[in-house]
C-alpha positions, 0 to 999 in steps of 0.5 A: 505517510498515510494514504487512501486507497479505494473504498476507504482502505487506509494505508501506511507508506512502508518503503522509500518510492523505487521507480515510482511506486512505494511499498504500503500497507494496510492500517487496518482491514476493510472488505477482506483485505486484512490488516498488515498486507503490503501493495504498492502506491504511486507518487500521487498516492493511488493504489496501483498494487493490491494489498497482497503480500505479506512483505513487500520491499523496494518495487523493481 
């Protein structure tokens, strides 16, 4: 499932939701986020994490 995050930044949902937020990460990079690093959605789809790590599993 794809998503939007801020400024255009387009995101791929990696992981099943854990206590609400999923794991995402970024299709491709935009304004120094580069390409391949995971953050975390909420159920609506908003950003709630920052794309950062290089691997992120289910949030806890």
């Amino acid at each position: 499932m794809g998503v939007e995050g801020p400024d255009g930044l387009r995101l791929s949902i990696s992981r099943r939701f854990s206590e609400g937020l999923a794991a995402a990460y970024t299709i491709e990079g935009i304004d120094g986020v580069q390409a391949g690093l995971e953050g975390y959605v909420d159920v609506s789809g908003a950003l709630v994490i920052e794309p950062q790590f290089n691997r992120a599993g289910n949030f806890s």
